[in-house]
Z-matrix of the N, CA and C atoms (Angstrom, degrees):
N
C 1 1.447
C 2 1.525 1 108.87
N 3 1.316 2 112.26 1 153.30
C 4 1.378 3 111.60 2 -171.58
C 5 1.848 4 97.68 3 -121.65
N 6 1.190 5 92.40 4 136.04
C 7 1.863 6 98.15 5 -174.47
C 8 1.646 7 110.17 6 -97.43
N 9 1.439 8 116.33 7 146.91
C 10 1.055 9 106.99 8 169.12
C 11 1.610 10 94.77 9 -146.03
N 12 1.573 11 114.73 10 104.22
C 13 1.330 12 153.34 11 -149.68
C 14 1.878 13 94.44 12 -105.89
N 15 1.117 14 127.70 13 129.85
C 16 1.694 15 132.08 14 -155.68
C 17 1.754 16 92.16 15 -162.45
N 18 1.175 17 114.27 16 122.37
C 19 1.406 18 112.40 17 159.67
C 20 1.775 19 106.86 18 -96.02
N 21 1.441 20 112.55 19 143.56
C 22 1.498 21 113.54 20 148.15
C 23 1.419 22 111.85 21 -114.70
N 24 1.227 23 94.33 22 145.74
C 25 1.659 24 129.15 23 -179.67
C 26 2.262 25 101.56 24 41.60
N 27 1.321 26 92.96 25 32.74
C 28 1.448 27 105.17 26 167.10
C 29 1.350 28 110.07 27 -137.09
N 30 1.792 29 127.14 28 -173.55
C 31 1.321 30 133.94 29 145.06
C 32 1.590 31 112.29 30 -114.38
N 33 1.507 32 98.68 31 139.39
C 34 1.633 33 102.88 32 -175.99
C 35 1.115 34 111.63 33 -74.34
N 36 1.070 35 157.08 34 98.96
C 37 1.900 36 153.44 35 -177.80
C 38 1.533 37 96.70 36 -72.37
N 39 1.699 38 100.52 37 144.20
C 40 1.220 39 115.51 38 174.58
C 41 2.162 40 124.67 39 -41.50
N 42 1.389 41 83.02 40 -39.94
C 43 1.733 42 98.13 41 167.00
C 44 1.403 43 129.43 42 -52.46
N 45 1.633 44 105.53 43 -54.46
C 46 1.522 45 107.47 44 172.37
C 47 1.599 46 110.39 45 -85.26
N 48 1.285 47 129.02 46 -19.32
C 49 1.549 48 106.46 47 164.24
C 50 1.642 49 121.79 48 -77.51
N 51 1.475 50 117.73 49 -16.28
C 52 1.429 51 123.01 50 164.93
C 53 2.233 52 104.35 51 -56.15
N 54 1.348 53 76.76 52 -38.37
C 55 1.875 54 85.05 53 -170.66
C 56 1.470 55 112.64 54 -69.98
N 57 1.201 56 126.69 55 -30.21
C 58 1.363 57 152.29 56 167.94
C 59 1.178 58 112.06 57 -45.87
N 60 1.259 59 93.62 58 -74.87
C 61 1.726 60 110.87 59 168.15
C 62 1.013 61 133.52 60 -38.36
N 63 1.203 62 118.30 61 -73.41
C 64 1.729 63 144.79 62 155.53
C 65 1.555 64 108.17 63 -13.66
N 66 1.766 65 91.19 64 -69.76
C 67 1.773 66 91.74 65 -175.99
C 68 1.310 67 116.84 66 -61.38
N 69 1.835 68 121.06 67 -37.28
C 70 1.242 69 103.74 68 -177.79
C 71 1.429 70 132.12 69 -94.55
N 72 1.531 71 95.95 70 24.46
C 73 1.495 72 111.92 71 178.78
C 74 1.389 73 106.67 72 -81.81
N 75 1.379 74 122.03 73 1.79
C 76 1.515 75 130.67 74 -158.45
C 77 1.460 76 101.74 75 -80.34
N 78 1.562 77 83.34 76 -52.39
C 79 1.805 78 99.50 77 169.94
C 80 1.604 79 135.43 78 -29.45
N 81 1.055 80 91.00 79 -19.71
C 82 1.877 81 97.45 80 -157.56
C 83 1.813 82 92.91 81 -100.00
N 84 1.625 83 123.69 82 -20.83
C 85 1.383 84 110.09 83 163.24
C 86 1.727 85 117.48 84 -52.45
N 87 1.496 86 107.25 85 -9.78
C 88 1.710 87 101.35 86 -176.33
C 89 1.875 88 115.48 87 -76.34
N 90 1.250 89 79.91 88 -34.29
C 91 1.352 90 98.80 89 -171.66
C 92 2.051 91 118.23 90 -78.80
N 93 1.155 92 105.45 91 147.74
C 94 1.395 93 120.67 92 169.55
C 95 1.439 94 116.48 93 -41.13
N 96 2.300 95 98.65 94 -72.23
C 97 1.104 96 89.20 95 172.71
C 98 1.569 97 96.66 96 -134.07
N 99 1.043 98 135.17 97 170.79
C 100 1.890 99 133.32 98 -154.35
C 101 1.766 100 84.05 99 -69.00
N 102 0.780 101 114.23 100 160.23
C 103 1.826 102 130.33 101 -177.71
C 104 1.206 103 91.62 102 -85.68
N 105 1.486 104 127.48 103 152.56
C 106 0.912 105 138.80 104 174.44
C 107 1.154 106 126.79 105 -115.29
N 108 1.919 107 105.50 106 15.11
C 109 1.522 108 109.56 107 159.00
C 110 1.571 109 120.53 108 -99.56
N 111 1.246 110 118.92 109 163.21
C 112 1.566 111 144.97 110 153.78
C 113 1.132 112 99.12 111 -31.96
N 114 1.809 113 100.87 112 121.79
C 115 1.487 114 104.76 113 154.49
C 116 1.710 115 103.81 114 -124.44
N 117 1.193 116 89.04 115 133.64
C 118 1.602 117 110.08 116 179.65
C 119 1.535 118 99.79 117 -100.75
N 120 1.475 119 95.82 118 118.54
C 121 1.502 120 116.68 119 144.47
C 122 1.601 121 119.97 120 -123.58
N 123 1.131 122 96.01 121 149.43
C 124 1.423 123 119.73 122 -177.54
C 125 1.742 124 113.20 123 -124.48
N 126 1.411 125 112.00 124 122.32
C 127 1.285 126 123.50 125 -174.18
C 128 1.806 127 106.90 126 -106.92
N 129 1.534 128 97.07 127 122.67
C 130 1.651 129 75.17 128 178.37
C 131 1.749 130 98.20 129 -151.94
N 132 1.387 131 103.49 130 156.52
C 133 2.013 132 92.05 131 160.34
C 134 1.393 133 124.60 132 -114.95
N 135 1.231 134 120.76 133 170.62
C 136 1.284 135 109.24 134 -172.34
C 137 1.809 136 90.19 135 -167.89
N 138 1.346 137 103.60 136 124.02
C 139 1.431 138 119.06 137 177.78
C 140 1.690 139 113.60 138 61.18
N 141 1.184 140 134.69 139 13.32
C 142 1.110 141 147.17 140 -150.30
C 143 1.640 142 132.23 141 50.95
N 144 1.115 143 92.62 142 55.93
C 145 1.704 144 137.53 143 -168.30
C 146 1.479 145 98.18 144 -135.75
N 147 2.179 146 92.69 145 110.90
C 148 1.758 147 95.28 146 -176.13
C 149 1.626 148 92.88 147 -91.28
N 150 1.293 149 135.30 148 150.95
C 151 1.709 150 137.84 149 175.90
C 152 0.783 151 107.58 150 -128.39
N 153 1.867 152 120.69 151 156.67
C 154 1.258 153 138.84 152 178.25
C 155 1.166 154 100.80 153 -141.66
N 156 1.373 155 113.01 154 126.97
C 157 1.693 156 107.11 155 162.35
C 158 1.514 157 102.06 156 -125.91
N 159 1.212 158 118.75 157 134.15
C 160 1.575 159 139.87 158 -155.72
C 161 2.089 160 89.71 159 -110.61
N 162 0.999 161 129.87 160 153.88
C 163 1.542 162 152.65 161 -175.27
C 164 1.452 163 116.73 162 -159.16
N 165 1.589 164 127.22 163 86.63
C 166 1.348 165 113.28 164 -175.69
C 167 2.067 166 98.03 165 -102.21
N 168 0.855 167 115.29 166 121.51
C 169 1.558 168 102.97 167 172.47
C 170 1.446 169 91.31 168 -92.89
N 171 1.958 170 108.82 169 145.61
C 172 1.253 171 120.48 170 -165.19
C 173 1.598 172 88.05 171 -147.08
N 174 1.467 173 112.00 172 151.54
C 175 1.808 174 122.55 173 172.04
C 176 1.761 175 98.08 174 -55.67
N 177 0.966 176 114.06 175 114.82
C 178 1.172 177 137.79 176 -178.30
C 179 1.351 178 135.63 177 40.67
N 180 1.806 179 112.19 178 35.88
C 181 1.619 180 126.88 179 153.88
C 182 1.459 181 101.61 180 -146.31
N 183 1.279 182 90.44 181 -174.98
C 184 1.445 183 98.08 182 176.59
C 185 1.626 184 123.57 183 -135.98
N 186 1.186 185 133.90 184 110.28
C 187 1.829 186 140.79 185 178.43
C 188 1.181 187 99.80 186 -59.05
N 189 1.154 188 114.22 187 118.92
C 190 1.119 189 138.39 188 170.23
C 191 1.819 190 118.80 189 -125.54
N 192 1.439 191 112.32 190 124.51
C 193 2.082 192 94.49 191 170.63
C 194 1.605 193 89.20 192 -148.25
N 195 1.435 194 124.34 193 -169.80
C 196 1.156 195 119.91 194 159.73
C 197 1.776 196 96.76 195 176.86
N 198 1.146 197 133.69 196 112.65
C 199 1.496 198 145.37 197 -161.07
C 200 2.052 199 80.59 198 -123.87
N 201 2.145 200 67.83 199 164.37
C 202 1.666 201 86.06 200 -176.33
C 203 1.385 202 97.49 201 -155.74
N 204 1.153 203 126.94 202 120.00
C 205 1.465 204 144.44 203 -153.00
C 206 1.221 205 105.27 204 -141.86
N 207 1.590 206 117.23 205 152.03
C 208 1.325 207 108.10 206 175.68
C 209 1.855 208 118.55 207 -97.90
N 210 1.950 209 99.34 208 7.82
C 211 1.418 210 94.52 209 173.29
C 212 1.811 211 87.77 210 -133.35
N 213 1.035 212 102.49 211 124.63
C 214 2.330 213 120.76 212 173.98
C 215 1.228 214 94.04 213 -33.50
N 216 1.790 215 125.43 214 -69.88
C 217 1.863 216 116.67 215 -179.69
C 218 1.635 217 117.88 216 -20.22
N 219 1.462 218 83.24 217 -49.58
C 220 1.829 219 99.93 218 -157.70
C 221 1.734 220 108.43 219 -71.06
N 222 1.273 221 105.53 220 -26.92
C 223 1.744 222 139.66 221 -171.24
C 224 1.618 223 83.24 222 -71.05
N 225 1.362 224 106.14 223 -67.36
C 226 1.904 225 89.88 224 -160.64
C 227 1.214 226 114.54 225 -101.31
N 228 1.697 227 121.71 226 36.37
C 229 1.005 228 112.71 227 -179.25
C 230 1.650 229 100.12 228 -110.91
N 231 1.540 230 97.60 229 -34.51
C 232 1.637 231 127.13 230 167.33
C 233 1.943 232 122.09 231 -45.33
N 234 1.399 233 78.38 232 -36.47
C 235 1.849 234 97.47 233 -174.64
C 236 1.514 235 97.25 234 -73.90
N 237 1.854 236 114.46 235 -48.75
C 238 1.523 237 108.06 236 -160.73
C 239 1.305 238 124.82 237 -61.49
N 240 1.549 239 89.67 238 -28.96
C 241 1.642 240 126.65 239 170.09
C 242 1.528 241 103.07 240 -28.35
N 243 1.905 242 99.80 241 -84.74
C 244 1.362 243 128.21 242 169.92
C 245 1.582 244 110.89 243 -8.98
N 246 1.626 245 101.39 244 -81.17
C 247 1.219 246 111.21 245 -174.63
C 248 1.254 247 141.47 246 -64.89
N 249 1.617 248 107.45 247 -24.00
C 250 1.537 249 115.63 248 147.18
C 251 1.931 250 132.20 249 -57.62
N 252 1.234 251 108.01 250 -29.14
C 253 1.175 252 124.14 251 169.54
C 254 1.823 253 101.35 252 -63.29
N 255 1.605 254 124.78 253 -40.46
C 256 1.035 255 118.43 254 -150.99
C 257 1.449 256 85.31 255 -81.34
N 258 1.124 257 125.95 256 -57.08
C 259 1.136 258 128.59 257 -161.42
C 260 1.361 259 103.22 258 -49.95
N 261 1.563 260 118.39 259 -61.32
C 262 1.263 261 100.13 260 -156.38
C 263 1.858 262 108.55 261 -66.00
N 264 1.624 263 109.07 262 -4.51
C 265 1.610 264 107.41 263 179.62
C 266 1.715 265 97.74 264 -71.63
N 267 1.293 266 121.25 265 -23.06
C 268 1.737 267 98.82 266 -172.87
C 269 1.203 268 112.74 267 -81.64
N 270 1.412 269 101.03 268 -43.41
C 271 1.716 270 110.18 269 177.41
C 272 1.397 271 117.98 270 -46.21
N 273 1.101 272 121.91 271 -38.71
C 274 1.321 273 147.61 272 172.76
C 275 1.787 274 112.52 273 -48.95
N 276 1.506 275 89.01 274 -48.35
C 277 1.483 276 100.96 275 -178.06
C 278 2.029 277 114.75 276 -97.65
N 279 1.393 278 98.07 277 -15.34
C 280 1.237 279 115.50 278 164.50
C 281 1.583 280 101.02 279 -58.87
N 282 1.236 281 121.15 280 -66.25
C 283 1.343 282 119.21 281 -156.20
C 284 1.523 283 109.30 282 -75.62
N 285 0.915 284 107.78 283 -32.11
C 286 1.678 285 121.60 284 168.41
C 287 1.645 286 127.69 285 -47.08
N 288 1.728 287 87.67 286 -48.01
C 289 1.949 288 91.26 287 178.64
C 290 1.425 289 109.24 288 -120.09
N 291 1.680 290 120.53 289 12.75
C 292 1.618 291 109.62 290 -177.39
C 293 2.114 292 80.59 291 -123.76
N 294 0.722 293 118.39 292 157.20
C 295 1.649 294 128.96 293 -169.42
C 296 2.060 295 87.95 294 -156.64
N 297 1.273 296 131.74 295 -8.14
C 298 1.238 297 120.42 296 163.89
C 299 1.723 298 114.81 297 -88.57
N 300 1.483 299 98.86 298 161.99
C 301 1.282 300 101.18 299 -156.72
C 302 1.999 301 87.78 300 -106.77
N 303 0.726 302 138.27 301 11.08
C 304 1.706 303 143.78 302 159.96
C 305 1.875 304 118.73 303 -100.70
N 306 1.706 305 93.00 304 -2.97
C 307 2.050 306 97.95 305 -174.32
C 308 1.575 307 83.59 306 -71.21
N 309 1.196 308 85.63 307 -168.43
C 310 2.132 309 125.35 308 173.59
C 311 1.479 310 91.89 309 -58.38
N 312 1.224 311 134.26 310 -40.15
C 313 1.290 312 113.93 311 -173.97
C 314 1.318 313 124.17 312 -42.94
N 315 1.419 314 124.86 313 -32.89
C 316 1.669 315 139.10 314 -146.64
C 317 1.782 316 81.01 315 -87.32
N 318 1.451 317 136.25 316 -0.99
C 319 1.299 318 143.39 317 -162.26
C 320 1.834 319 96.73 318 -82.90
N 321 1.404 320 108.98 319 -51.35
C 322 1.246 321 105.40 320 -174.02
C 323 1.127 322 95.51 321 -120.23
N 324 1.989 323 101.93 322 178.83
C 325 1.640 324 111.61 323 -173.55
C 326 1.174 325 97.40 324 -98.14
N 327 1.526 326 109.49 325 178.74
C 328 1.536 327 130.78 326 177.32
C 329 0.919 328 108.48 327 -86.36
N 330 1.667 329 143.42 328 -69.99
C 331 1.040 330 132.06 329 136.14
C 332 1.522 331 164.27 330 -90.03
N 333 1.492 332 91.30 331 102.36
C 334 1.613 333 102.01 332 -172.71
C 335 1.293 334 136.15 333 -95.09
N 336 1.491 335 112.08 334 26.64
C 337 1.878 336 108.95 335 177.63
C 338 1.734 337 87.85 336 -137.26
N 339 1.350 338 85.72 337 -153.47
C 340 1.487 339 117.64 338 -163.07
C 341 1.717 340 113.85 339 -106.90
N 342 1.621 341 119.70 340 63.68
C 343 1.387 342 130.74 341 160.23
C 344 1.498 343 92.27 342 95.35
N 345 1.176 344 97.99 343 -158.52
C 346 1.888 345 120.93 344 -172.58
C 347 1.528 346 115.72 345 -20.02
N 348 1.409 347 102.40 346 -40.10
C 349 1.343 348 119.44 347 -149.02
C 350 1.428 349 100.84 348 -59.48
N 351 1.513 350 130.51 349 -30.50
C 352 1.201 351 149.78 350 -152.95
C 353 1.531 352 97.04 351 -71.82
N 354 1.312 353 118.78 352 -84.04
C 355 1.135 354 126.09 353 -179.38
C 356 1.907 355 117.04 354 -39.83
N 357 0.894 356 101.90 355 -40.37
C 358 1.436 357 102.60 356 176.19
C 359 1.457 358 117.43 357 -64.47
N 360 1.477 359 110.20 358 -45.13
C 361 1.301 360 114.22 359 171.46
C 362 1.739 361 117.11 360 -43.85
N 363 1.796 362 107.51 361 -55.74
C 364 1.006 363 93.69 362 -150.46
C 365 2.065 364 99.25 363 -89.47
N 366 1.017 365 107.79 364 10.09
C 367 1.677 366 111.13 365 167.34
C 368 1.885 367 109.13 366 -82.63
N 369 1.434 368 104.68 367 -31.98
C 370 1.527 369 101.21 368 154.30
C 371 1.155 370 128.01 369 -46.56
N 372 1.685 371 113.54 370 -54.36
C 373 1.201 372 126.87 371 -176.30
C 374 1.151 373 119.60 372 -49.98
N 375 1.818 374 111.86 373 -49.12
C 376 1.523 375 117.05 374 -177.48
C 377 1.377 376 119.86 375 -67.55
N 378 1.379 377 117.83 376 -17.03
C 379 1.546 378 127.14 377 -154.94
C 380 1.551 379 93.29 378 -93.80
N 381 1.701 380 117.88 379 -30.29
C 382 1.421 381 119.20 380 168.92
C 383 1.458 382 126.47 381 -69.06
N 384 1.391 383 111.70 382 1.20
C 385 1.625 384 117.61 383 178.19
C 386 1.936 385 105.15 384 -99.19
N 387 1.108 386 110.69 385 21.73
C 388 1.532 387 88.64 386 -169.04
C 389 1.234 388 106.39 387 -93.40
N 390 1.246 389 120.61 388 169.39
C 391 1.817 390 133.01 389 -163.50
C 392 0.737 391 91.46 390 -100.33
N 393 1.803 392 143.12 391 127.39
C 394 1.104 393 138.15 392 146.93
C 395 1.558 394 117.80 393 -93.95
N 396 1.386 395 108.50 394 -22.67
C 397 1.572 396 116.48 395 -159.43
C 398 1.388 397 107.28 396 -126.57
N 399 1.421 398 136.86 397 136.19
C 400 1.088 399 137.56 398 141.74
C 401 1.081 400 138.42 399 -143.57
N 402 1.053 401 135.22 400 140.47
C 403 1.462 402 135.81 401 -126.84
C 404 2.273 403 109.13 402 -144.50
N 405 0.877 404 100.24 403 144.37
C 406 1.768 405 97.07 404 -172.96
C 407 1.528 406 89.16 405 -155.40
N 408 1.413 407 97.31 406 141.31
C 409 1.622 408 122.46 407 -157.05
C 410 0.927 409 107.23 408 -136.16
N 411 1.590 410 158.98 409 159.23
C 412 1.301 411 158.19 410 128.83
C 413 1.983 412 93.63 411 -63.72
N 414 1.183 413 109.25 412 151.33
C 415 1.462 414 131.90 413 -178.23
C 416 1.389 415 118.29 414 -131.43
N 417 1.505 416 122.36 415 82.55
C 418 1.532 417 128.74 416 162.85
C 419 1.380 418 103.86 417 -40.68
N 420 1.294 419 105.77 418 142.70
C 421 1.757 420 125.73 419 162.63
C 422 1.232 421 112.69 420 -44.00
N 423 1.438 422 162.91 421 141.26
C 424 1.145 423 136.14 422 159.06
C 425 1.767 424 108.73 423 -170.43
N 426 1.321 425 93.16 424 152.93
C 427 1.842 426 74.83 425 -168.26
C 428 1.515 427 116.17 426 -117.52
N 429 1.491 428 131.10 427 171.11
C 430 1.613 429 120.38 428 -138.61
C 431 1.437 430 110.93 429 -70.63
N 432 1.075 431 140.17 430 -1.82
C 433 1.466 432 136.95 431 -167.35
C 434 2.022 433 80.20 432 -86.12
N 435 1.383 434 111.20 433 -48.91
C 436 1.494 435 117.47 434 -161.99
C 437 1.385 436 93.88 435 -46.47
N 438 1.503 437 115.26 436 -71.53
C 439 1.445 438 152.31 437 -167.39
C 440 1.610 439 89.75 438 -46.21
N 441 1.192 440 138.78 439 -83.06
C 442 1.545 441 124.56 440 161.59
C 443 1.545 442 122.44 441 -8.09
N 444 1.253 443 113.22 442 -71.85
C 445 1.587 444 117.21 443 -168.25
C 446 1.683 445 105.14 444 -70.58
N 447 1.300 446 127.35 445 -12.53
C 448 1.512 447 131.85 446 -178.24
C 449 1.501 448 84.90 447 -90.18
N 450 1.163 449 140.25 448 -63.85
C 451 1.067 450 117.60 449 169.84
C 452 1.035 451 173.03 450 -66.56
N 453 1.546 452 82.49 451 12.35
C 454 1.381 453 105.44 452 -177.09
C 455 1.901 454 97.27 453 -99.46
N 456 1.433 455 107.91 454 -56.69
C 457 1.339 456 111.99 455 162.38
C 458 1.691 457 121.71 456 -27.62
N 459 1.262 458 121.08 457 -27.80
C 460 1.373 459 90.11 458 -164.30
C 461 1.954 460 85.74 459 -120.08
N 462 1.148 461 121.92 460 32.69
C 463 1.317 462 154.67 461 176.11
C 464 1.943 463 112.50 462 45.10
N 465 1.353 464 108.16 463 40.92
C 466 1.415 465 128.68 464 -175.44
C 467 1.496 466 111.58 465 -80.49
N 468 1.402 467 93.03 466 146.92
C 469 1.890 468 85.84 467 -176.37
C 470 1.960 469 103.28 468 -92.77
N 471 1.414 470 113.89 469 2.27
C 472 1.322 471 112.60 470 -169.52
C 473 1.778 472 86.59 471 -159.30
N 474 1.508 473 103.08 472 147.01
C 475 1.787 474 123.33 473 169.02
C 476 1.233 475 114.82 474 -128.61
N 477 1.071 476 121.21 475 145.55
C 478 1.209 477 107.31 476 167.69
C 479 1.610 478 132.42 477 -139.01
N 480 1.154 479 117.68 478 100.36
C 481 1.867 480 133.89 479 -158.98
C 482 0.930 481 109.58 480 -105.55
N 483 1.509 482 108.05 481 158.56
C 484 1.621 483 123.69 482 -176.32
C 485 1.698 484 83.86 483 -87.82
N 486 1.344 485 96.32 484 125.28
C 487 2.103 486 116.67 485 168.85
C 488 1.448 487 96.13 486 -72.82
N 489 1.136 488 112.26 487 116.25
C 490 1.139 489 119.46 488 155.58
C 491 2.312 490 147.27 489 -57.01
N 492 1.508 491 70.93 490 -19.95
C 493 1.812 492 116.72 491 170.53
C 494 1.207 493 97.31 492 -77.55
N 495 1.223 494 149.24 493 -86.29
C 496 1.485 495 157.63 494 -136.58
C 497 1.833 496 90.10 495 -110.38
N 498 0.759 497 125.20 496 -57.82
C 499 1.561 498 132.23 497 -173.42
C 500 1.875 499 115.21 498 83.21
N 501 0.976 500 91.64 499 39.51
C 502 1.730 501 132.41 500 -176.66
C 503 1.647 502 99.50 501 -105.81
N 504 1.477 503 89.20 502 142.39
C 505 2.096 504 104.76 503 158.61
C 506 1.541 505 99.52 504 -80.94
N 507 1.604 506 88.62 505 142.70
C 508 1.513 507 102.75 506 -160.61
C 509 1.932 508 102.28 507 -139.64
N 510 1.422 509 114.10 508 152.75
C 511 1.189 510 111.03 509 173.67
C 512 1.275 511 124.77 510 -146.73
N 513 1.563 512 120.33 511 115.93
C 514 1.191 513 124.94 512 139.67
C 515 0.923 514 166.46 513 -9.48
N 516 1.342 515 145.48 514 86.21
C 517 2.029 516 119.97 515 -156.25
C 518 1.827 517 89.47 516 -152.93
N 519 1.661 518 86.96 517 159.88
C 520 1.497 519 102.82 518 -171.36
C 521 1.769 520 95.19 519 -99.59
N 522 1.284 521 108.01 520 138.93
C 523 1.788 522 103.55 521 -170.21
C 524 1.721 523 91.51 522 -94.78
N 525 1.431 524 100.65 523 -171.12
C 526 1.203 525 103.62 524 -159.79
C 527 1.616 526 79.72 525 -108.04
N 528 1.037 527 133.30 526 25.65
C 529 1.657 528 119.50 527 169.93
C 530 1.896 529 94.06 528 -117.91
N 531 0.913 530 100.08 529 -13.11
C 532 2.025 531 110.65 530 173.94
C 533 1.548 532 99.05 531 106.28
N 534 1.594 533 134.13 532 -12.87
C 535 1.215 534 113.66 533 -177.24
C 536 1.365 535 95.59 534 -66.20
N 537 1.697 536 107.47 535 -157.66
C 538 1.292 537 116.51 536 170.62
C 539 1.569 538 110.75 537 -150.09
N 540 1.821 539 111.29 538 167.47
C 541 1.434 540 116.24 539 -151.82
C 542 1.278 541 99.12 540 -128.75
N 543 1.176 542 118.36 541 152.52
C 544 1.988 543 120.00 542 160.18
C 545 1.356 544 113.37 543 -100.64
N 546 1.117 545 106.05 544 153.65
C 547 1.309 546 108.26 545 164.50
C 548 1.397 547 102.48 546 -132.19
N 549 1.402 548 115.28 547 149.98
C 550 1.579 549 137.63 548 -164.53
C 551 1.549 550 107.73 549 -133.13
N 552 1.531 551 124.29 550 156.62
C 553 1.324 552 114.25 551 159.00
C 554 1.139 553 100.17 552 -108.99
N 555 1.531 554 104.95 553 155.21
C 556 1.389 555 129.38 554 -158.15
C 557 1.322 556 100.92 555 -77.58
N 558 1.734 557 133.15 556 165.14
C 559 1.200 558 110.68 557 175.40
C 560 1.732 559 111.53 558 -135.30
């Protein structure tokens, strides 16, 4: 993997991009063969909050983590965390809905840790996907300023309404800076 290591409103010192590295070199035991895309991280602070936001582009998903710690060590050790969990959730779900031997599976290995531990992990993993809840609503027309204040009312970090603009399902979410975002389907 090839890193591309960026501080905001900091400087990266030779030390913490060796550390960067290191940890997310861990990553590549998941894999077959190391990916051969760019991973962008970005190191930055903000309010005395050290951040990491991690970017792995992968053949058909995308790694994504981003932790916020008040010491950078703790930031990218927290993130690798993140992203190992993710992985082993696709693989998980890889093996589950592709049963061909040419799918995404051939992406990662079969075995990638250290004895027993493996298997247990990823029966955790599956036992964390189950449906407990489902829910069906009628959906007034309504447009995002509306879709905001309903969501804020019923104290949700995301809503989701028929846009009255596009006349599309539409979504809401509270960001982690407190503004807020839409989401649209693409067309």
């Amino acid at each position: 993997m090839k890193y591309n290591i960026r501080g905001q409103r900091m400087e990266v010192t030779d030390a913490l991009r060796d550390y960067v590295e290191k940890k997310l070199s861990r990553l590549e035991r998941y894999f077959e063969a190391p990916p051969q895309s760019d991973v962008n991280v970005t190191l930055s602070v903000t309010k005395g909050q050290q951040a990491i936001e991690v970017t792995i582009p992968l053949q058909g998903f995308l790694l994504r983590a981003e932790e916020k710690r008040e010491d950078m060590y703790a930031s990218i050790d927290f993130v690798v965390d993140k992203l190992e969990r993710q992985i082993r959730k696709h693989k998980t779900k890889i093996n589950r809905n592709f049963r061909h031997p040419d799918s995404a599976r051939a992406l990662f290995k079969d075995d990638y840790g250290s004895g027993n531990g493996v298997s247990t992990l990823i029966r955790e993993e599956e036992d964390d996907l189950e449906l407990v809840r489902t829910k069906k609503f009628n959906m007034k027309p309504m447009d995002v300023e509306e879709a905001i204040l309903q969501m804020n009312l019923v104290g949700h970090n995301f809503y989701v309404f028929a846009n009255s603009v596009t006349k599309e399902l539409s979504v809401v979410y509270r960001r982690h800076d407190g503004k807020y975002g839409l989401i649209e389907a693409a067309e």
